[in-house]
C-alpha positions in Angstrom: -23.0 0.2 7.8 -21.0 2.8 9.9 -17.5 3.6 9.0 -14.8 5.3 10.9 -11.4 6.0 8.7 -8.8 7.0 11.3 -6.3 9.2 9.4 -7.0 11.2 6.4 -3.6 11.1 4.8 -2.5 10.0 1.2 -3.5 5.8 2.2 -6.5 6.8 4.2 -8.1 8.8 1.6 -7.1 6.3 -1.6 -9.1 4.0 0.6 -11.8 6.2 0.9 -11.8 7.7 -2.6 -11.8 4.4 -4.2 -14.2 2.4 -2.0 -16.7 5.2 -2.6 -16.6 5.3 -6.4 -16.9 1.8 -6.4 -19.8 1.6 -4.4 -18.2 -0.7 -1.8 -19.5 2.0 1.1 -21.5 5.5 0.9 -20.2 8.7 1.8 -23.0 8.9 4.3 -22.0 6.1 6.0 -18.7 7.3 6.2 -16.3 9.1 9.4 -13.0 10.4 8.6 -11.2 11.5 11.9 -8.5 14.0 11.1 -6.3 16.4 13.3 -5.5 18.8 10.5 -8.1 21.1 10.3 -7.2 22.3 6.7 -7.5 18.2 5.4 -10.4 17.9 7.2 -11.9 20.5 5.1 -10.5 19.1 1.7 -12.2 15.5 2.4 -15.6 16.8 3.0 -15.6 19.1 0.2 -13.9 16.6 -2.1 -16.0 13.6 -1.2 -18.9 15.1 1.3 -18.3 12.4 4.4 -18.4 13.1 7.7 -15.1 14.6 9.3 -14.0 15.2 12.9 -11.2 15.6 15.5 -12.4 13.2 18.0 -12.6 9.8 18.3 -16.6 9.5 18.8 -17.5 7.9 15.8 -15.6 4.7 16.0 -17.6 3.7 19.2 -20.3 2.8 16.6 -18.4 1.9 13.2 -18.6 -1.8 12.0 -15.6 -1.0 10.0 -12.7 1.1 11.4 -9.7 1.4 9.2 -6.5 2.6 11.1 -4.8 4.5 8.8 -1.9 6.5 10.6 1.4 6.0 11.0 3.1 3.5 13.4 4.3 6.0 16.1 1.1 7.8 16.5 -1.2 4.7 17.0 -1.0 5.4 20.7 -2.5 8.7 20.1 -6.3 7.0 18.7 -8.1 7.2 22.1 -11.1 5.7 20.7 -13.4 2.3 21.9 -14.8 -0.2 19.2 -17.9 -2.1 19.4 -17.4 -5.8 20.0 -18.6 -6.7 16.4 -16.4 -4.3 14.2 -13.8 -4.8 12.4 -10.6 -3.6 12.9 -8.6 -2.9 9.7 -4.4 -1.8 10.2 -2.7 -0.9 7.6 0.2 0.3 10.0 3.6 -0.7 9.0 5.0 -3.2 11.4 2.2 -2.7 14.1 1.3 -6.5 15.1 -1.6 -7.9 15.7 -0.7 -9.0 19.1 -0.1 -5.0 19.6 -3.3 -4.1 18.1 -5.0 -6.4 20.4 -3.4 -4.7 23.5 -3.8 -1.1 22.8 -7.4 -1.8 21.3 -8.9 -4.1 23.9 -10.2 -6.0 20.5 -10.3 -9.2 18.8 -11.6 -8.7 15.6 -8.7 -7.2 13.2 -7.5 -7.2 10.2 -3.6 -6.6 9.2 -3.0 -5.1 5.9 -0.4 -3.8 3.9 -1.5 -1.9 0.8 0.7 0.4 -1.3 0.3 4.4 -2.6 -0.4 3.1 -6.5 -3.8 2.2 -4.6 -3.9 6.2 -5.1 -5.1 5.7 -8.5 -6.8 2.1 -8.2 -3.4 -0.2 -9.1 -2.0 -0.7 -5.4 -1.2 -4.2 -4.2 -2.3 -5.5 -0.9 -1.4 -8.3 1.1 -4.0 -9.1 4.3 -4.9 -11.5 7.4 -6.9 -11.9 9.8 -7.7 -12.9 13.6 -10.1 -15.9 14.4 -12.7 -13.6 15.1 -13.1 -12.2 12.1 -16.3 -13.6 10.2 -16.3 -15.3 6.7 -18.5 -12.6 5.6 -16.2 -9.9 6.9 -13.5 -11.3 5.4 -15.3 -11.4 2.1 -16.0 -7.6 2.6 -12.3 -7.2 3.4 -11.5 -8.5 0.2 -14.1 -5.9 -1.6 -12.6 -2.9 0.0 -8.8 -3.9 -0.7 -10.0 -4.9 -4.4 -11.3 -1.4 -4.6 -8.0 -0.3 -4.4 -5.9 -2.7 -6.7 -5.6 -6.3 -6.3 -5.4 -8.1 -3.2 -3.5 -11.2 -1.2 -4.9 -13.0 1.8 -1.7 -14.5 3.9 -2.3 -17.4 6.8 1.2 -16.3 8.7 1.1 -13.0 10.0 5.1 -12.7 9.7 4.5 -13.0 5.8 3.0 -9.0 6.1 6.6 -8.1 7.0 8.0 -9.7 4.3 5.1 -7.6 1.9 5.6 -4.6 3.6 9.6 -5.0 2.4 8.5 -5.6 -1.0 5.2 -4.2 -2.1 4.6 -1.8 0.5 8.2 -0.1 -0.3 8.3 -1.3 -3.6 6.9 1.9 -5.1 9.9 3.8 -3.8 12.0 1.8 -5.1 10.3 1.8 -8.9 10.5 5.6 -8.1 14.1 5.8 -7.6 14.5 3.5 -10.7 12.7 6.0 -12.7 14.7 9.1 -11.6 17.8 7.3 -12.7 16.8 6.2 -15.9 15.6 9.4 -16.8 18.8 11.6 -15.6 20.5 8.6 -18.0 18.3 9.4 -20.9 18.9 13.4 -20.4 22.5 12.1 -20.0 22.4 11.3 -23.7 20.7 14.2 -24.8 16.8 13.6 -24.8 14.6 16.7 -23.5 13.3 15.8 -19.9 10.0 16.0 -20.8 10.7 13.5 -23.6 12.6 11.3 -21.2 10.1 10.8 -18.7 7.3 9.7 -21.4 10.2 7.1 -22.5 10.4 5.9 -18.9 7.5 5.7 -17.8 5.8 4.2 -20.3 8.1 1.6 -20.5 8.0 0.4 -17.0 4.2 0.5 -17.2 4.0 -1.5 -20.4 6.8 -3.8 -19.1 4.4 -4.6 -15.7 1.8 -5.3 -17.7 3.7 -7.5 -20.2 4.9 -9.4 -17.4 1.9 -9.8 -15.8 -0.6 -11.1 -18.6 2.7 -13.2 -21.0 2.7 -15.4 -17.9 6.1 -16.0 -18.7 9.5 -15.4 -16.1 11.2 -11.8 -15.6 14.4 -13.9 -16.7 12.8 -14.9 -19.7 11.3 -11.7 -20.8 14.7 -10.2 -20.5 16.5 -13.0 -22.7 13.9 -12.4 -25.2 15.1 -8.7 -25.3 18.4 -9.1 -24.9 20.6 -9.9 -28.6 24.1 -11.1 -27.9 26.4 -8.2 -28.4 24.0 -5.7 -28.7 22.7 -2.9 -26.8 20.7 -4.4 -24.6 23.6 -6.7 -23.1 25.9 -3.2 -23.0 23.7 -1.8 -20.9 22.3 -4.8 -18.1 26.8 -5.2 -17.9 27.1 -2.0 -16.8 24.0 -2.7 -14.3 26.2 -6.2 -13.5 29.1 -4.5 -13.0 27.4 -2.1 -9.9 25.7 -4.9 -8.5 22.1 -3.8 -9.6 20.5 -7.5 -8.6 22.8 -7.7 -5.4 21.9 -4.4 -4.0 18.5 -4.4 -4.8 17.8 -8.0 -2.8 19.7 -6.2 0.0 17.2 -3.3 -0.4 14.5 -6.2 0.2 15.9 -7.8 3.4 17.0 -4.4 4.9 13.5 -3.2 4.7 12.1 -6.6 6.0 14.5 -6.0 8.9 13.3 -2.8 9.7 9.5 -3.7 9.4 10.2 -6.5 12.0 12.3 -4.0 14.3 9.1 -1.9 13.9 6.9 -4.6 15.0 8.9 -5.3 18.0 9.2 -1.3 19.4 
């Protein structure tokens, strides 16, 4: 197969890096359309595809992954055979837009996350009509290549990820800058306090994810009565921790459906 990845930024190449090292497509196979010269040059010597500044090659891709941001979609000038696939992993770009500025029925809408950098991102997917079983099925390799992945039957819920997975990541990040200025705070070297940290969120994910037991529960079973533990989630009571950080949530879903309706 023939694939054209529109975009060669962080998302576009995690795709790329991982799909290739896990076999899912070939670097021969493979197009990446770039207008910087300089990161044209770092993708074929980093991975030996194909690169260009033109939109040529998705006129014959089966598979053409849109991988740019929101505001320069109207800037991809090129046609798609009436078979391919169209993947989007454009914030807040619709489907009913894509089909407009495309001229195409066959898309995919997806909303993975940067951790798919290093083969942990989460994405969340649907799909037209048009798309075939056995596309889907392929769609669901690629995206696994990257992490783990989530079909969706309402379009609207890819908003909703976006707010939540897709800026998640910032939001873990900010987390982590604040707990570690707290650990310098109380005197641990930098370096020591960003082991601490991140570790700990790591191995808290993963406890979460294979105990198969609540957040709430997990923190009860850490948290003694009176101890330091329940000193510190007060203090994160006291600032509204939970409250801001569900207003985080909807603020972003507000923006990804602003987005969606530009």
């Amino acid at each position: 197969m023939k694939v054209a990845i529109v975009g060669g930024g962080v998302m576009g190449e995690a795709i790329l890096g991982a799909a290739l090292d896990r076999a899912v497509f070939s670097a021969p196979e493979v197009t990446v359309i770039e207008k910087l010269e300089a990161r044209r040059d770092q993708l074929y010597a980093r991975y030996g595809v194909q690169v260009s500044s033109t939109f040529e090659a998705m006129s014959d891709s089966s598979l053409v992954i849109i991988s740019v941001k929101p505001q320069e979609m109207r800037s991809v000038a090129g046609t798609l055979r009436e078979d391919a696939v169209l993947l989007s992993i454009m914030a807040g770009v619709t489907i009913t837009s894509l089909k407009a500025e495309f001229g195409h029925d066959r898309i995919v809408r997806a909303m993975p996350n940067t951790p798919a950098a290093v083969k942990a991102g989460m994405s969340a997917w649907t799909a037209t009509e048009a798309v075939s079983a056995d596309q889907r099925e392929f769609t669901r390799t690629l995206l696994s290549a990257i992490g783990r992945e989530l079909y969706v039957d309402d379009e609207k819920k890819i908003d909703m990820v976006t707010a939540v997975s897709g800026s998640g990541p910032a939001y873990v990040f900010l987390f982590i800058e604040a707990m570690v200025e707290g650990a310098v705070t109380v005197g641990l070297p930098r370096a020591a306090a960003e082991e601490l940290v991140l570790q700990t969120l790591y191995g808290s994910a993963l406890y979460a994810q294979e105990s198969g037991r609540s957040a709430a529960d997990l923190r009860a079973a850490v948290t003694s009565p009176a101890g330091t533990t329940a000193a510190g989630l007060l203090e994160l009571e006291k600032g509204a921790f939970r409250a801001a950080v569900i207003e985080c949530v909807k603020a972003a879903h507000e923006r990804a459906v602003e987005l969606g309706n530009a």
